[in-house]
C-alpha positions in Angstrom: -36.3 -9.6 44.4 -35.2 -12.5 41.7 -36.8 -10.8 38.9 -35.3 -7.1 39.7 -31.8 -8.9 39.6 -32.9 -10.4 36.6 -34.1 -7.7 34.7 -31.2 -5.3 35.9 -28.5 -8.5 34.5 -30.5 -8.7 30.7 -30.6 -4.3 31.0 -26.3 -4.7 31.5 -26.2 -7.5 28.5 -28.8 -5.8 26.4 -26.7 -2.0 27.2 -23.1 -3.6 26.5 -24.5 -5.3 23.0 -25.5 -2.1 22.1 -21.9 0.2 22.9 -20.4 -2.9 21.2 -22.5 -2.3 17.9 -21.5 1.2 18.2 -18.0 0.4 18.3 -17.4 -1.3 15.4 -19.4 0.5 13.4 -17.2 4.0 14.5 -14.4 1.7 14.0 -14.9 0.1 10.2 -16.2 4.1 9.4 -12.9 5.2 10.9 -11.1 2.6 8.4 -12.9 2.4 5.5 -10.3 4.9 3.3 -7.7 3.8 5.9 -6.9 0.5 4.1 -4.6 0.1 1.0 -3.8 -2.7 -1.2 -0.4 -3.6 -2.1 -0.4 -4.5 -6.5 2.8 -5.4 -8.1 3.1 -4.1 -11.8 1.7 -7.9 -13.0 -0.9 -7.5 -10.7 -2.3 -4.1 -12.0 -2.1 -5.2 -15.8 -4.1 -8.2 -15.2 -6.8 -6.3 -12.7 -6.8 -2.7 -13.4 -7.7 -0.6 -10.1 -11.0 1.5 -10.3 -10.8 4.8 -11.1 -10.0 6.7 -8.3 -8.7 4.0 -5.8 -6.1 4.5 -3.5 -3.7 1.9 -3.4 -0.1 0.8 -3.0 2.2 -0.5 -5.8 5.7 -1.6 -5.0 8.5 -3.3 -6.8 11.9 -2.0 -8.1 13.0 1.1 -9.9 14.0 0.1 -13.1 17.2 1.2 -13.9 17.9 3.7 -16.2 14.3 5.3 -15.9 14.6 7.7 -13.4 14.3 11.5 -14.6 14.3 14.8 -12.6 11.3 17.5 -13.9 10.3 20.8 -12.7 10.9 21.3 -9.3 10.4 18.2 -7.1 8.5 16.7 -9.8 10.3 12.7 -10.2 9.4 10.3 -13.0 10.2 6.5 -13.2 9.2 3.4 -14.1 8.5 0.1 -11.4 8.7 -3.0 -12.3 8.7 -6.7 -11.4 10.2 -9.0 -13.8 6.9 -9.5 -15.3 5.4 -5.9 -16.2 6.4 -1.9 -15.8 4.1 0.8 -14.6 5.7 4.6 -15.5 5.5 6.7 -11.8 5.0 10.4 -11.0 6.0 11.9 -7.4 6.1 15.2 -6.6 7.9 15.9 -3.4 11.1 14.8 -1.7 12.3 11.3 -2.1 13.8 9.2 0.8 17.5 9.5 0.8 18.0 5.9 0.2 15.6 5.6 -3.0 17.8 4.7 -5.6 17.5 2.6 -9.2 17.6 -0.7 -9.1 16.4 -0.8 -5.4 12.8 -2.1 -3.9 10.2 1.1 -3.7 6.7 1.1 -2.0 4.1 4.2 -3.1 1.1 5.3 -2.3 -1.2 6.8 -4.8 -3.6 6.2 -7.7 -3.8 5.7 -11.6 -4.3 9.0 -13.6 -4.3 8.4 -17.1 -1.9 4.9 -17.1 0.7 6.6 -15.0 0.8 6.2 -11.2 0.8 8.9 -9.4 1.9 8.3 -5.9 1.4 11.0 -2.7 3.9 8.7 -0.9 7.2 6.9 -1.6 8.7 4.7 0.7 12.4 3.3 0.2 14.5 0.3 1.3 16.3 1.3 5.3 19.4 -0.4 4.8 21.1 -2.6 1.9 19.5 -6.0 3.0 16.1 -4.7 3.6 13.2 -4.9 1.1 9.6 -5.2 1.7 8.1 -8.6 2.0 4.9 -7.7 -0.5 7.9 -6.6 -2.7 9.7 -9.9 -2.2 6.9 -12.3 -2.4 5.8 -10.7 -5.5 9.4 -10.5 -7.1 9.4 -14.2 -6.2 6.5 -15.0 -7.9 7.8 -13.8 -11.0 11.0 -15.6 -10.8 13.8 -12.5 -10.2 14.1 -12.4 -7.3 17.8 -12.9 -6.1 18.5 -13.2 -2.2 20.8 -10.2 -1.3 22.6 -11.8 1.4 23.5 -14.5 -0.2 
């Protein structure tokens, strides 16, 4: 009687292993393209992302470098103190993008130009993303907007 208890307790352990394994193998497949990197404009001129990576750049809009094209086609160039990177988006911007102001996108380098699928802006005039700040920081310009 022992031993069929015994057997039946290493059968659960042995069964509950196995769904586990399973898990997190559906669960890194479900996220393995699910994962961006955040760059700053330093970070990409000193390690250059492979071709074809998706990944996330953020900074400010310079000012001065935002131009309208063809349709909802945007151009403009994000920067960090340190370096630029020219930007191309084509679709609607968020109400509150504006020069001068912290951006996040979404996209990848084509030909030295990012081109981003996504653009996310600052929500109100204090906010501004902390990979934006840290990295803004870290190049010395950053200048606290509350204060």
């Amino acid at each position: 009687m022992k031993s069929l208890k015994k057997k039946r307790r290493v059968q659960v352990l042995i069964a509950t292993a196995v769904a586990l394994l399973i898990a997190t193998v559906l669960i890194g497949y479900g996220f393995r393209d699910g994962i961006n990197l955040y760059r700053s404009p330093s970070e990409l001129a000193g390690n250059p992302p492979a071709v074809g990576e998706v990944f996330r750049l953020g900074g400010l809009v310079e000012e001065g470098s935002l131009t309208r094209g063809e349709g909802t086609t945007v151009s403009f160039r994000v920067t960090d103190g340190g370096d630029t990177v020219p930007v191309r988006f084509t679709g609607v911007l968020p109400d509150l993008f504006a020069e001068n102001s912290g951006m996040i996108g979404t996209g990848r380098m084509v030909d030295g130009v990012f081109v981003a699928d996504e653009i996310l802006a600052k929500h109100d005039e204090n906010y501004m993303p902390r990979e934006v700040t840290d990295s803004l920081k870290e190049q010395g310009v950053y200048q606290d907007p509350t204060s």
